[in-house]
Structure formats: C-alpha cells, structure tokens
KEMARDO-641353 format. One record per residue (C-alpha): residue number from 0; x, y, z. Coordinates in pm, whole numbers, plus 50000, padded with zeros to 5 digits. Each point is the difference from the previous one (the first is absolute). Example, Ala and Ser with C-alpha at 12.3 -4.5 7.8 and 13.67 -1.06 7.14 Angstrom:
<atoms>
0,51230,49550,50780
1,50137,50344,49934
</atoms>
This chain:
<atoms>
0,50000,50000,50000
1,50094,50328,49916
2,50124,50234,50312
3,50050,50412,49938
4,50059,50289,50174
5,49942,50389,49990
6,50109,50256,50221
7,49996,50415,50013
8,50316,50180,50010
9,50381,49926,49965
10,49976,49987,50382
11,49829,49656,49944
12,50298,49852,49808
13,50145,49790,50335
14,49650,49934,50123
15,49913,49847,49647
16,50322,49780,50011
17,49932,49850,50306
18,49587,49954,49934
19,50126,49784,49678
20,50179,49817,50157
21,49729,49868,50246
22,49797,49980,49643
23,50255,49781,49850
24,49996,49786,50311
25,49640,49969,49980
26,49916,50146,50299
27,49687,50252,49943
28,49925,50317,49861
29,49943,50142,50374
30,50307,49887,50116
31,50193,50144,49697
32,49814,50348,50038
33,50020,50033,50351
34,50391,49914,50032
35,50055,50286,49688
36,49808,50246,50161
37,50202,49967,50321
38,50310,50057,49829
39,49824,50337,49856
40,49868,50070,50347
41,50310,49972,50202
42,50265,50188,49785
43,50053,50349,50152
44,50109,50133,49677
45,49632,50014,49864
46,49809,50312,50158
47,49660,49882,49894
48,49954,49669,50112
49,50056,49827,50342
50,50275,50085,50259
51,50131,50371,49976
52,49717,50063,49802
53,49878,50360,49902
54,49799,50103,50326
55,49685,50246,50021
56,49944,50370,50077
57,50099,49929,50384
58,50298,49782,49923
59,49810,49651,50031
60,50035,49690,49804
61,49675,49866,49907
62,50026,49690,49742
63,49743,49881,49775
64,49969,49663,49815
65,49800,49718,49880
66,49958,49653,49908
67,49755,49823,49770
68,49976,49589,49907
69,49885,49929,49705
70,49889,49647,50077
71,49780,50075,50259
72,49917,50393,49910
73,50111,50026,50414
74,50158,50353,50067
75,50117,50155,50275
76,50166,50404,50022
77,50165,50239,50276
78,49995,50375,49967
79,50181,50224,50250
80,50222,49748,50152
81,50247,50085,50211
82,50309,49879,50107
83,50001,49709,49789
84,50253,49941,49764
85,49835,49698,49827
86,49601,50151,49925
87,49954,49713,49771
88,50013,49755,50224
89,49721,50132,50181
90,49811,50054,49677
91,50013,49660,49929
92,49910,49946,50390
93,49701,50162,49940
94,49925,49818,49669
95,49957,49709,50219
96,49667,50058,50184
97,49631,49988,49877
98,49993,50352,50165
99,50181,50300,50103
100,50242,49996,49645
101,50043,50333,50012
102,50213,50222,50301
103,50059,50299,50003
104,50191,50194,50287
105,49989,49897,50379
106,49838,49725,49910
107,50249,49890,49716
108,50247,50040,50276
109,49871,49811,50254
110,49927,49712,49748
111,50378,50022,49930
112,50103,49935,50391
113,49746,49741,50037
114,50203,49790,49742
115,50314,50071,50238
116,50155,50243,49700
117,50245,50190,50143
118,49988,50359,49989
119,50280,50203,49822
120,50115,50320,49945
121,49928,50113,49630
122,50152,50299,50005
123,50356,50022,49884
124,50228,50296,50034
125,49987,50009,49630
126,49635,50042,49962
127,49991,50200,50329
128,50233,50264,49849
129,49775,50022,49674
130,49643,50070,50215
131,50182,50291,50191
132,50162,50124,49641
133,49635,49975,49810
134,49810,50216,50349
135,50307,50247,49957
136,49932,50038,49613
137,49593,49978,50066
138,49952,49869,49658
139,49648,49904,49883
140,49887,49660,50029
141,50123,49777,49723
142,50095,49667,49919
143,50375,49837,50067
144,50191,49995,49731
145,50192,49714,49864
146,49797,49716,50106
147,49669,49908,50221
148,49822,49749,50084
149,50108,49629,50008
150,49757,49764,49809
151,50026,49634,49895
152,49832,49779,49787
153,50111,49630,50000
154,49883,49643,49863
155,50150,49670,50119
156,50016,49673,49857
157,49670,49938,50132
158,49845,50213,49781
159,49870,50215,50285
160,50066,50431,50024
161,50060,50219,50287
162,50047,50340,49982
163,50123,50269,50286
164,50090,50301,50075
165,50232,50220,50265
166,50074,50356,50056
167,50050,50282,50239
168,49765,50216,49789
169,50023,50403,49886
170,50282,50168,50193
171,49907,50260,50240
172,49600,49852,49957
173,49753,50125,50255
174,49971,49733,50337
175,49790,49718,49889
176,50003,50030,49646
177,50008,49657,49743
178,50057,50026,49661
179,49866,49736,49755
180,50243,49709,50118
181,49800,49865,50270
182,49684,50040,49786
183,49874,49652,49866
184,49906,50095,49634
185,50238,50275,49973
186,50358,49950,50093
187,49977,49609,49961
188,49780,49721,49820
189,50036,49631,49901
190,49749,49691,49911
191,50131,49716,49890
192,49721,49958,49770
193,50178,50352,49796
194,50252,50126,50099
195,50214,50247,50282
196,50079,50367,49970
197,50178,50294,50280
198,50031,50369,49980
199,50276,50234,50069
200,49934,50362,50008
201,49758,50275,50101
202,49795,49825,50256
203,49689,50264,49948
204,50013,49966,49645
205,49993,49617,49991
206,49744,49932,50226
207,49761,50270,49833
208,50009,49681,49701
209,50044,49668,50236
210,50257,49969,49723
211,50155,49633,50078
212,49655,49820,50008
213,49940,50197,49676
214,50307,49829,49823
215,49912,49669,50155
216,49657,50062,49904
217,50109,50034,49628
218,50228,49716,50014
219,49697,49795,50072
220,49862,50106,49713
221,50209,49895,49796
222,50291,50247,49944
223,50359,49932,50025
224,50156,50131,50303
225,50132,50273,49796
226,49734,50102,49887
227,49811,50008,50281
228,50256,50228,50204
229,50075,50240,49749
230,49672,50060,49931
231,49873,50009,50340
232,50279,50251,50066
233,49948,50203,49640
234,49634,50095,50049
235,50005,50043,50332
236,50283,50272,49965
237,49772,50143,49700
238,49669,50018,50214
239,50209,50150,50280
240,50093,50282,49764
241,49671,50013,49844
242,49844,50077,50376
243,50255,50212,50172
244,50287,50084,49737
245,50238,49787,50120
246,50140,49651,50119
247,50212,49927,50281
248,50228,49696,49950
249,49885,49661,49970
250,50198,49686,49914
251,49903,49607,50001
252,50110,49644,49999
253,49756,49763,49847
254,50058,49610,49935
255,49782,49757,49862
256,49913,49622,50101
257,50232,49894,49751
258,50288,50199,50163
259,50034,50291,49717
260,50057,50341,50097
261,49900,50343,49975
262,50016,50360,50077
263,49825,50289,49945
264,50161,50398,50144
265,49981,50307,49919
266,50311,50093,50115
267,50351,49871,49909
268,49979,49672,50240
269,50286,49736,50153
270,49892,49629,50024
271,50153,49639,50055
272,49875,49689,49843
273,50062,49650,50003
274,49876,49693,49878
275,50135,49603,49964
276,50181,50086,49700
277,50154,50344,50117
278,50210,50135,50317
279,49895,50303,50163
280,50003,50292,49787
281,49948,50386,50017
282,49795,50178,49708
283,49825,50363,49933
284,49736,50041,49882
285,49894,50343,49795
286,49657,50092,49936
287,49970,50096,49557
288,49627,50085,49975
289,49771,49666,50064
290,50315,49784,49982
291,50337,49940,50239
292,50308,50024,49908
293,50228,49722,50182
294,50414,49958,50025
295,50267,49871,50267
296,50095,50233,50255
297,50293,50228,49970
298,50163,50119,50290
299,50138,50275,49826
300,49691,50162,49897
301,49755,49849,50193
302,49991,50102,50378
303,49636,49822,50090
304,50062,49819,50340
</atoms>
C-alpha cells in the first residue's frame, strides 16, 4: 500500500524525515504526524509554533492546534494553551472522547495536567526580546513573516489519513484569541473516504471559507488533489477581493486517498513532501492566475522557513 506525506513550511523538513520513517516501518499515519510535529514544536528557532513561540499583547504564549482521524472522523483541538510545548498531543487527547473535543483556555490547561504533561516555559529569550522590540515599535497587528502555522497531512500503509495542526498563533494577538488552526473545517480536514487537507496563513481569512473541508469536500467529488486545493484557495482569494478589496494570505496542503498531493496559495509558499518512491523534499509553490507554479527550494533565493 501506498504511504505519503505533506507538511507546511521548510520548518517541517526534520519532522517529515522522521514521520516517514515510522511510515516506512508501517507504523500509522498518527504516529508519523504526531512524532513530525514534535520536532516542529520543540525547535526554538521557529517563532510561530511551539516552545519560544511568538507570545500575545501581554507577553503570553498561548498555542493552538488540532487533530483530525480520518478513519473514524474523531477530532479533538486546544486553543489558548499554555505552557505546553507539545499542543498536539492534547489535541489528539481530546480527539479521543465522545465529548468535550474541543478546549479552549483554563480548561485546555487543566486537561493538559490531568494527563501528567509537564508544564514548561515557552518563552525563550529569543522570542522574549522580539515581544518587547514589536511594543517599543507599536506596529499594527499583522501576520509573522516567514512562516506560520504547522499543518500535516499523512497516509500510512493502511490506507488510513490523519491530518493536524500546531501553532502559537498571530504575534502580539489579543488574550484568548484562536486563529483557524484549532477550527475543525478550517485549519484541518481528512476522511478516508476523500481525502486530507491543512491551512497555513491568515487565521481570520481562512475560517471566513472553512477552507480545508472545502478542498476535501472537492476531492470527494472527484477532483485531483490539485485541483481541489488550488481551486479552493483561487476563488476563495477572488471572493475575498470581490467583498472587501482584498485577501490576506492563505496557503494549503491537500492529499488524496491515493497519496497524491496538492497545494493551492496565494502567496509564494515553502512545503515538504514525501512519498514511497521519494525522500523528503522542499518545494515552492507560486500562485500564476488559476494555476501553481512548483520547483525545488533554493536556499539562495528562497528564505520561506
């Protein structure tokens, strides 16, 4: 049986090494997505996901992330976790249940310690020094640059799909706020019976189109997995502009049952693949109209994390 992998980012590169090898071994697509994202989530050099995350307007590290199977449809989510540098494991904690999938704050906290995780700083020197520069500057509101959220998308040998997501969110974002990662729909999708998708980018702007179920929605329907991001992506960007003159940026990973890829963007976009017949790899993608432009990453003009 086929096994493939998709991931957001450059940042995913180790993560996606180590996942396919779990793949290889035939271990399962929730093993090989959870042990990638943990590499993501515990590398201090990555300010937007995980341990010395980006923190909010009062210099707090609240994590986001999710978790979706797409054998049993079961998903779980955090929002506004807190010293935690592994959110995804308590995503797919919450995936677990019949009820309460879905924490958010105190609660997603105290969830956390009742599974005997053990509370960490998140905030790094590094990350420390760049909240107090950003309040100095008093810049508006934007997103990071470079790179954002983590998302997976992953089939094993099984033929079965999971699909997840991790990050610390918009930097300097108001206490409490979530972003489309730990929205079910929106930052992550997968059914085995279709397909898997995740989304990177403008939280606000995603969510306004539960953009990953769209994709997965369209893969069902009998478009490649291709076709169903970049669409998905394309006229979602065009409506945006149509309604309000303007569309923040929005990227996303699709795969199909059969293991193919896909991406839509509308920005210039860093991902890693992999697949039974090829390694770990790092690509762009471009968006050219309706249609994505695709080559290897170059360090020495590409500088997409």
């Amino acid at each position: 049986m086929r096994w493939s992998m998709i991931a957001t980012w450059k940042m995913s590169y180790d993560g996606v090494k180590k996942g396919t090898c779990l793949l290889k071994d035939n271990k399962s697509a929730k093993e090989a997505v959870l042990e990638a994202i943990h590499e993501v989530e515990k590398n201090e050099n990555y300010h937007s996901v995980g341990y010395s995350g980006l923190p909010n307007e009062q210099g707090v590290v609240q994590c986001d992330a999710g978790f979706m199977d797409g054998e049993t449809l079961q998903a779980g989510a955090v929002g506004a976790l807190e010293d935690v540098v592994h959110a995804v494991d308590v995503a797919y904690e919450c995936s677990k249940g019949r009820f309460n999938n879905v924490l958010v704050g105190e609660g997603a906290n105290e969830f956390a310690s009742s599974l005997g995780i053990k509370k960490e700083t998140m905030l790094t020197k590094e990350s420390y020094e760049k909240y107090l520069q950003r309040k100095e500057e008093k810049l508006p509101l934007s997103s990071y640059d470079g790179h954002d959220t983590v998302g997976m998308v992953a089939l094993d040998q099984q033929g079965h799909l999971v699909s997840a997501t991790s990050t610390s969110g918009l930097f300097m974002k108001k206490k409490g706020r979530i972003g489309d990662s730990p929205l079910i729909g929106s930052g992550f999708y997968c059914d085995d019976e279709a397909g898997g998708a995740a989304a990177t980018g403008v939280g606000e702007e995603i969510m306004r189109g539960c953009l990953s179920y769209e994709a997965v929605r369209r893969m069902k329907e009998g478009m490649s997995a291709q076709q169903a991001a970049s669409s998905t992506v394309y006229e979602w960007t065009e409506k945006m502009i149509l309604k309000k003159g303007y569309c923040d940026a929005i990227s996303l990973i699709c795969m199909n049952v059969q293991g193919e890829v896909g991406i839509g963007t509308n920005i210039k976009f860093a991902f890693v693949c992999a697949d039974e017949n090829h390694e770990p790899q790092v690509f762009v993608a471009i968006p050219d109209g309706k249609d994505i432009i695709l080559r290897a990453y170059d360090d020495h003009q590409d500088h997409l994390d």
